[in-house]
SELO-801319 format. One record per residue (C-alpha): x, y, z; residue number from 0. Coordinates in Angstrom, 1 decimal, always signed. Example, Ala and Ser with C-alpha at 12.3 -4.5 7.8 and 13.67 -1.06 7.14 Angstrom:
! residues 2
+--------+--------+--------+-------+
!     xx !     yy !     zz ! lummi !
+--------+--------+--------+-------+
!  +12.3 !   -4.5 !   +7.8 !     0 !
!  +13.7 !   -1.1 !   +7.1 !     1 !
+--------+--------+--------+-------+
***
This chain:
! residues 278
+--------+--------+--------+-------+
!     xx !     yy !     zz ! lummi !
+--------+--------+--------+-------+
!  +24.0 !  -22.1 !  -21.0 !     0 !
!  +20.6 !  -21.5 !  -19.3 !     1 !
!  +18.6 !  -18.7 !  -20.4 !     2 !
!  +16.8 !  -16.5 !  -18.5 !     3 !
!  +13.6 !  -13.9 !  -18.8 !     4 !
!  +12.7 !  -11.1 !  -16.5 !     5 !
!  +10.0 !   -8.7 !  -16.3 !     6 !
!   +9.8 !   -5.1 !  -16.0 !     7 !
!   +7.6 !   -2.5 !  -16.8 !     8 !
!   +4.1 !   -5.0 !  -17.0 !     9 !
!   +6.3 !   -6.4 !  -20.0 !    10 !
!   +8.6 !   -9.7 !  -20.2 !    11 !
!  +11.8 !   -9.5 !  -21.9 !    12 !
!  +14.2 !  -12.0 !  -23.0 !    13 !
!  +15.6 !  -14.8 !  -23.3 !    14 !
!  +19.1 !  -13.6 !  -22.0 !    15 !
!  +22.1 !  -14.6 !  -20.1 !    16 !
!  +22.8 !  -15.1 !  -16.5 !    17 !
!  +25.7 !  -12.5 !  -16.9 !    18 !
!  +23.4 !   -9.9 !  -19.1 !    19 !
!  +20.8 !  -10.1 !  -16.1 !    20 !
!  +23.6 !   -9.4 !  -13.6 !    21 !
!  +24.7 !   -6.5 !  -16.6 !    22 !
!  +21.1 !   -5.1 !  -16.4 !    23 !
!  +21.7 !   -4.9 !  -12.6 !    24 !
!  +24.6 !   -3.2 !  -12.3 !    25 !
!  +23.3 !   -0.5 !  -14.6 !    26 !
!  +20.3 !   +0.0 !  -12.5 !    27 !
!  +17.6 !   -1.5 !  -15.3 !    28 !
!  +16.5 !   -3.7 !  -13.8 !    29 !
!  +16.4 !   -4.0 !   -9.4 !    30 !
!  +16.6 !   -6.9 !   -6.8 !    31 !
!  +12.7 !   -7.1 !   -6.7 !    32 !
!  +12.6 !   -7.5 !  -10.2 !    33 !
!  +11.1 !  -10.9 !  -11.0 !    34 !
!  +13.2 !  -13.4 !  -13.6 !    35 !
!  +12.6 !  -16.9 !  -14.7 !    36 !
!  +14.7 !  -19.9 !  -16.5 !    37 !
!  +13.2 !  -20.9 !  -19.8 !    38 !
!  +11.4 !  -23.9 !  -19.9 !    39 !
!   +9.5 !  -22.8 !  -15.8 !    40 !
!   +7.0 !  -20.4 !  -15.8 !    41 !
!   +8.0 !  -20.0 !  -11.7 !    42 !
!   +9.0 !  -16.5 !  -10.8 !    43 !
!  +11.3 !  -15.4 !   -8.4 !    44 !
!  +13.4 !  -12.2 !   -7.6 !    45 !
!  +16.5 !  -10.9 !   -9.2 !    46 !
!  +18.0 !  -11.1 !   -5.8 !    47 !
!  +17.4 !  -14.6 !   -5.1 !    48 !
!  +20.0 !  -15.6 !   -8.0 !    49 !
!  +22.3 !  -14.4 !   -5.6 !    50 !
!  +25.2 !  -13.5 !   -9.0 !    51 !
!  +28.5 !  -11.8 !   -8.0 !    52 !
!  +30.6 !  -10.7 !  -10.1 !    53 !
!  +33.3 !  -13.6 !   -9.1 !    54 !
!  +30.9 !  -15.8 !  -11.2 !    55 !
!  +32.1 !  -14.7 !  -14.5 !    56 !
!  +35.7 !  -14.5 !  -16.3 !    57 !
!  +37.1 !  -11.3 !  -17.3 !    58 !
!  +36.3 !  -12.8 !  -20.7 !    59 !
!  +32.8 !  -12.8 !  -20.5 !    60 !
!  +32.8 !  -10.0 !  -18.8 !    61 !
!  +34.3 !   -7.9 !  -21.5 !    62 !
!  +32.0 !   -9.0 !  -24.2 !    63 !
!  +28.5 !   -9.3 !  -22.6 !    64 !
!  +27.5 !   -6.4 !  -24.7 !    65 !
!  +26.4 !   -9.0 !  -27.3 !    66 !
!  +23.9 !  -10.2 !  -25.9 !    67 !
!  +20.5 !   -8.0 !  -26.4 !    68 !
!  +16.9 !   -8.7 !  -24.8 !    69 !
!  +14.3 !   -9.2 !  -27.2 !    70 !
!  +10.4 !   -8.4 !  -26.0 !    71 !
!   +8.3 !  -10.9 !  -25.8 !    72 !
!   +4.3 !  -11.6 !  -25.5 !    73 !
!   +3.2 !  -11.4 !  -22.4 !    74 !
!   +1.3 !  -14.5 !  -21.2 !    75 !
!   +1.6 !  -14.4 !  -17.4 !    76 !
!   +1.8 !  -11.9 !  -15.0 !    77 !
!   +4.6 !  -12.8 !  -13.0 !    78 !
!   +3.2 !  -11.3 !   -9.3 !    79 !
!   +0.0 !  -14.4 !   -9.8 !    80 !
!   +2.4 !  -16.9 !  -10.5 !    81 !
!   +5.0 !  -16.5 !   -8.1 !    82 !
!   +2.3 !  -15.8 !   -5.3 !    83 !
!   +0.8 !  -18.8 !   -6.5 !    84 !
!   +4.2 !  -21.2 !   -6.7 !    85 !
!   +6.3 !  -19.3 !   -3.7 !    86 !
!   +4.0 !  -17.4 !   -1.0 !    87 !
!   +7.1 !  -16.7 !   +0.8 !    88 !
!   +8.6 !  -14.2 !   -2.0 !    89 !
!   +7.0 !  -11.5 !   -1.1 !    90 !
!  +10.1 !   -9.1 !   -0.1 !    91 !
!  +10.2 !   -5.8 !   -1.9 !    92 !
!   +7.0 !   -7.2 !   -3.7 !    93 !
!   +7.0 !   -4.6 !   -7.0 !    94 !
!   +3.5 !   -3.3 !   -7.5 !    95 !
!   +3.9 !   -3.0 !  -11.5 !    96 !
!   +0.7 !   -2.1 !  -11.5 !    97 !
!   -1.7 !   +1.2 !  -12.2 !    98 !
!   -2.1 !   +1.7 !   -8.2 !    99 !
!   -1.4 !   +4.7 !   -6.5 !   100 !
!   +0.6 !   +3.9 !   -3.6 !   101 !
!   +3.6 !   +1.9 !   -4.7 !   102 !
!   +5.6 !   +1.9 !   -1.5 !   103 !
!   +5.9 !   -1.8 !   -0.1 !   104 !
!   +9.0 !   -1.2 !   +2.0 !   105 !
!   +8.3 !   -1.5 !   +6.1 !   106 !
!   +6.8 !   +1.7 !   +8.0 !   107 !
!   +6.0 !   -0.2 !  +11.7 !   108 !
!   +5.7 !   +3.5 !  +13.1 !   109 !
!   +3.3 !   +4.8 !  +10.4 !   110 !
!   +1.8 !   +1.3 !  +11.1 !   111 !
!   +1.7 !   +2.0 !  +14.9 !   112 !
!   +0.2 !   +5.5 !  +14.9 !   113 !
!   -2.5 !   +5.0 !  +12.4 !   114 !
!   -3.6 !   +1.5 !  +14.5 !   115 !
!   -3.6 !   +3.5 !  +17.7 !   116 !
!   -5.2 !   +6.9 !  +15.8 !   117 !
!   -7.9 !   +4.5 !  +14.8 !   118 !
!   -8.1 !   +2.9 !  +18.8 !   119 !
!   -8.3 !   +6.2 !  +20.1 !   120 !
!  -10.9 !   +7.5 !  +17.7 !   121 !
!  -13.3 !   +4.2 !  +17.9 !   122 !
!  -12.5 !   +4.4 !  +22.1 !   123 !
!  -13.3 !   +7.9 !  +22.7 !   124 !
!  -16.4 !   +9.1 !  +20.9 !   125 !
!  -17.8 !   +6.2 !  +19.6 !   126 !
!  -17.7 !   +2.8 !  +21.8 !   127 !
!  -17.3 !   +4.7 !  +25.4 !   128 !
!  -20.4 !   +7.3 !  +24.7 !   129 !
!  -22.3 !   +4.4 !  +23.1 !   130 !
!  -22.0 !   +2.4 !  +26.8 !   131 !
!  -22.8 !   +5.4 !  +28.9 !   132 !
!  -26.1 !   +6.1 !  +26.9 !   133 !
!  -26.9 !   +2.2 !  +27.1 !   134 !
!  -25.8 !   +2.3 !  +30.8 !   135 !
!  -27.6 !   +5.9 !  +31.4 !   136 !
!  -30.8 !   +4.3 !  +32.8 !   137 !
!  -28.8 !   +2.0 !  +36.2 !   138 !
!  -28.3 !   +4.6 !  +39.1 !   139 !
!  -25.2 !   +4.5 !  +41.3 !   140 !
!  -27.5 !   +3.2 !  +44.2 !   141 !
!  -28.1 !   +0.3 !  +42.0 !   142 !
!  -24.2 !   +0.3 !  +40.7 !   143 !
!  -23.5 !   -0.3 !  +44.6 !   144 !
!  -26.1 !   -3.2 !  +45.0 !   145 !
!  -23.7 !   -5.5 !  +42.8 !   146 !
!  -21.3 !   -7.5 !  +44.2 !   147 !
!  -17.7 !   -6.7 !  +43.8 !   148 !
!  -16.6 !   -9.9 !  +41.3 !   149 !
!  -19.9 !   -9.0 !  +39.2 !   150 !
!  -18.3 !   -5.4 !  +38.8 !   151 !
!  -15.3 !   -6.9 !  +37.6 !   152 !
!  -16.7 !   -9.3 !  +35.5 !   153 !
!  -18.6 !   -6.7 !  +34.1 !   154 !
!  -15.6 !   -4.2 !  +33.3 !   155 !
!  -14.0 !   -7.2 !  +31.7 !   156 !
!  -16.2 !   -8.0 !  +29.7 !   157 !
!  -16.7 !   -4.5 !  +28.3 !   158 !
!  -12.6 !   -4.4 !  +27.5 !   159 !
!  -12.4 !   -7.1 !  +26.0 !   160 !
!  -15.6 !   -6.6 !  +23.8 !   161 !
!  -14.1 !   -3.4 !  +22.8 !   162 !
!  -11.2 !   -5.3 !  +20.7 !   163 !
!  -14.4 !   -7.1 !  +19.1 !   164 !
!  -16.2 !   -3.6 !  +18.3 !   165 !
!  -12.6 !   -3.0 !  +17.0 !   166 !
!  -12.4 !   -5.8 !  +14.6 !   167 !
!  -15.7 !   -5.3 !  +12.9 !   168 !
!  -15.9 !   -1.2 !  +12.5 !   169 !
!  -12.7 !   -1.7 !  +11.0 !   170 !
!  -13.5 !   -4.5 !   +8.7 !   171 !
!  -16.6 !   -2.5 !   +7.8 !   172 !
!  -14.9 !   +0.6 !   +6.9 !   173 !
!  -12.2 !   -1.3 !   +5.0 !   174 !
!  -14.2 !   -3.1 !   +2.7 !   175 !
!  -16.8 !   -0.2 !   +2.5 !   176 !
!  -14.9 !   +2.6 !   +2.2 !   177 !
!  -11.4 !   +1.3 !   +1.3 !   178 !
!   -9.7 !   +2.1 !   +4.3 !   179 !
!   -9.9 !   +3.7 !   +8.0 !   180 !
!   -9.0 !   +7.1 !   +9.0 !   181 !
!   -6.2 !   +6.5 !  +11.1 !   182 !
!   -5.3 !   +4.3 !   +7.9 !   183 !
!   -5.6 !   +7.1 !   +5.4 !   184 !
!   -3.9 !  +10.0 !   +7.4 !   185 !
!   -0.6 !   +7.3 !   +7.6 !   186 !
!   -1.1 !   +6.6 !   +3.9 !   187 !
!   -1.4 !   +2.7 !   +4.9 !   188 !
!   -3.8 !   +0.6 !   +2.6 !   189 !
!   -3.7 !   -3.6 !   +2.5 !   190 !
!   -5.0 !   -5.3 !   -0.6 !   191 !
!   -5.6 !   -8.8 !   -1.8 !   192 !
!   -2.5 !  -11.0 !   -3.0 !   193 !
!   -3.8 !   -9.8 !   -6.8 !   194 !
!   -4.3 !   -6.5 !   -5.1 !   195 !
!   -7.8 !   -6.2 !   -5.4 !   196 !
!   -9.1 !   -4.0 !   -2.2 !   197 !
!  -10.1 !   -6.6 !   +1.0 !   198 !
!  -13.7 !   -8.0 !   +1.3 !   199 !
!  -15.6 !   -7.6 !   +4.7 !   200 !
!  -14.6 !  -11.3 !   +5.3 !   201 !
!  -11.2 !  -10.9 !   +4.7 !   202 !
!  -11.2 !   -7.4 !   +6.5 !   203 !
!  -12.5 !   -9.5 !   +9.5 !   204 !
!  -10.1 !  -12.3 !   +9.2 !   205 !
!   -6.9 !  -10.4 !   +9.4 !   206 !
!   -8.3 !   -7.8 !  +11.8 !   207 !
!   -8.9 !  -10.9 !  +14.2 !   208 !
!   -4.9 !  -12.1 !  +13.3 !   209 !
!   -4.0 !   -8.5 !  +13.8 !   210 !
!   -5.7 !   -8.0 !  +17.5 !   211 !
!   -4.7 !  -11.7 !  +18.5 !   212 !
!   -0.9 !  -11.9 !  +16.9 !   213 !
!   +0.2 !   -8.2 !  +16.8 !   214 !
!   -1.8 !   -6.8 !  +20.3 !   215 !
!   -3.0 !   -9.6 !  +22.2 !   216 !
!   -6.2 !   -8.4 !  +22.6 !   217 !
!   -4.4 !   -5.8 !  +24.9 !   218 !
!   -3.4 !   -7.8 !  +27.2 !   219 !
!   -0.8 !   -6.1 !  +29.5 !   220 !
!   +2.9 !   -7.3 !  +29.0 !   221 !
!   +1.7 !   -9.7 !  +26.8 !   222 !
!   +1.1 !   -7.1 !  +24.1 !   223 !
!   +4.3 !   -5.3 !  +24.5 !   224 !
!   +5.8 !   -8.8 !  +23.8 !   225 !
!   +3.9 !   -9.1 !  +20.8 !   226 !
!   +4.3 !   -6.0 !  +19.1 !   227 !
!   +7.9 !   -6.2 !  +19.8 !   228 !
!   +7.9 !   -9.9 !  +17.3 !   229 !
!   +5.4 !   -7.8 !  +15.0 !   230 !
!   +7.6 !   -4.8 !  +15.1 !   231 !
!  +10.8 !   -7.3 !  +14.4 !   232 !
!   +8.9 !   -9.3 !  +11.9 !   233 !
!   +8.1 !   -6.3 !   +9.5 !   234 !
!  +11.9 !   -4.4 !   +9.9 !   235 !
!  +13.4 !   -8.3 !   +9.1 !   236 !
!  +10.9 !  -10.4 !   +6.9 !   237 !
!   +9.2 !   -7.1 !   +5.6 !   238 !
!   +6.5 !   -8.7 !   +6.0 !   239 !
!   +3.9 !   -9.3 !   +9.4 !   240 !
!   +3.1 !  -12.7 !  +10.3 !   241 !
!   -0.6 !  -12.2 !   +9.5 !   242 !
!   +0.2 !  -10.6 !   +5.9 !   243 !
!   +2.0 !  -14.3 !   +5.7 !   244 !
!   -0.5 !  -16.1 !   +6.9 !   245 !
!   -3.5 !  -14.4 !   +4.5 !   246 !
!   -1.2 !  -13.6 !   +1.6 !   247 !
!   -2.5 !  -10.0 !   +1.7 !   248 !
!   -0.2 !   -7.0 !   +0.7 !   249 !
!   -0.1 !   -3.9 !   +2.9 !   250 !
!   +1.3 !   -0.8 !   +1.0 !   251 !
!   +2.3 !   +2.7 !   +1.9 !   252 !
!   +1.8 !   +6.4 !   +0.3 !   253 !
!   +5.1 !   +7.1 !   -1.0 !   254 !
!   +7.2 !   +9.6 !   +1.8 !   255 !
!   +6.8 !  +12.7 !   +0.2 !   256 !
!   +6.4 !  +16.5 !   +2.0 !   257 !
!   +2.4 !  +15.8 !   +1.6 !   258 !
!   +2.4 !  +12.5 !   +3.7 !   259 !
!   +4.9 !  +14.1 !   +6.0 !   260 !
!   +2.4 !  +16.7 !   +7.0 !   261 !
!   -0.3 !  +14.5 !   +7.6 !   262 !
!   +1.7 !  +11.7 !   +9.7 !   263 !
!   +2.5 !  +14.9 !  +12.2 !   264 !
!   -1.3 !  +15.6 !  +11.7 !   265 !
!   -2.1 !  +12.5 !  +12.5 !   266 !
!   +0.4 !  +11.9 !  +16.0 !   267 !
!   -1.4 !  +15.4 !  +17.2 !   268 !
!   -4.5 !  +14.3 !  +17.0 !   269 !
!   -3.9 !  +11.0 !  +18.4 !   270 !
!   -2.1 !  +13.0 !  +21.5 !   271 !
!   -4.8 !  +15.4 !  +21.4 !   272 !
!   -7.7 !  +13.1 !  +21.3 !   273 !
!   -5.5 !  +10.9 !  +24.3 !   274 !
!   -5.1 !  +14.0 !  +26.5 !   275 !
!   -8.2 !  +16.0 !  +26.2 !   276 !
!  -11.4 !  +13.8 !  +25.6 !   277 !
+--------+--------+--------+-------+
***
């Protein structure tokens, strides 16, 4: 009979059954993200993936799996670096087992939304807009008239589109400098490394650019309402965003409690507020 370990509480126990695991389960000591392995493999994986039912044992076994007691063992590999080395898909319900303050890896796409657009508006409206009308402060509208009309568009084009690139690096700068964005904080949204180290600037950058191009289009009309409706689906079904994927980063969330509750409403007023009135 194959024997199994599993870890919980930064310690590995074990070895024990298939049916004790499945025990552990059912009395809530253990959960579906909970990582096991077979003895012999030091590949993780999640209790869930086993797939056990109770059909999979007799009665017999059943009745008498109280025999069979974990013993502690060493620990000699954290189990979140192997399996995100050996399986980069097993990232659903990812447990952070570790001494980090936000724990809460389950999908928010609204919280995601709102702090995304809380940053947009903020960056838009009193930073990138009042930095072009003092570079622009100096051309008079007699001059403004002079250009031809596709020049004027060209122009206007160039300066939404190189918005999304202002975008990209503020936020890649406050990330790595600071540790996260403002619109970020409010939502209680931070993304770390895969062995949740905060982001570099590079890294900031590089799923920034995944973020604008896979999630928004680079704002695109229609276009981007297609994508964040994949992004949207991608993070209530895989629980994870294509670009998370794709970088092996891990976003997580300030736990829902009455103190993050207050600030998400703080946070949709002043993105109305700042949309309406400046």
């Amino acid at each position: 009979m194959q024997a199994w370990y599993y870890w919980s509480k930064n310690t590995e126990f074990g070895p024990v059954t298939k049916l004790k695991l499945f025990t552990l389960y059912k009395e809530k000591q253990i959960a579906g993200y909970n990582f096991v392995r077979p003895e012999g493999s030091e590949v993780w994986t999640s209790y869930k993936d086993l797939d056990i039912h109770q059909d999979d044992f007799s009665q017999e076994e059943l009745d008498n799996n109280s025999a069979f007691i974990p013993v502690e063992r060493n620990v000699r590999v954290n189990p979140s670096e192997s399996l995100l080395k050996n399986n980069e898909e097993e990232f659903d319900n990812l447990p952070l087992e570790i001494n980090y303050k936000w724990k809460d890896i389950s999908p928010h796409p609204w919280r995601r939304s709102f702090a995304r657009f809380l940053d947009i508006s903020i960056y838009s409206k009193f930073v990138y807009i009042p930095g072009i009308y003092y570079l622009t402060s100096g051309i008079s509208p007699a001059r403004v008239d002079q250009f031809p009309p596709s020049e004027l568009i060209a122009f206007f084009v160039f300066l939404y589109f190189s918005f999304f690139l202002f975008a990209m690096f503020l936020n890649a700068a406050l990330i790595s400098l600071l540790g996260n964005t403002l619109g970020r904080w409010i939502f209680g949204i931070q993304t770390l490394e895969k062995d949740f180290s905060p982001l570099s600037f590079y890294s900031a950058l590089e799923r920034e650019f995944y973020v604008w191009k896979n999630g928004l289009a680079f704002g695109i009309p229609i276009i981007n309402l297609i994508t964040q409706v994949y992004g949207y689906l991608d993070l209530t079904m895989k629980k994870r965003t294509s670009w998370d994927k794709k970088l092996g980063t891990i976003t997580a969330q300030r736990e829902d409690n009455t103190k993050q509750f207050i600030l998400c409403i703080i946070g949709i007023l002043g993105y109305l507020i700042i949309f309406r009135y400046f």
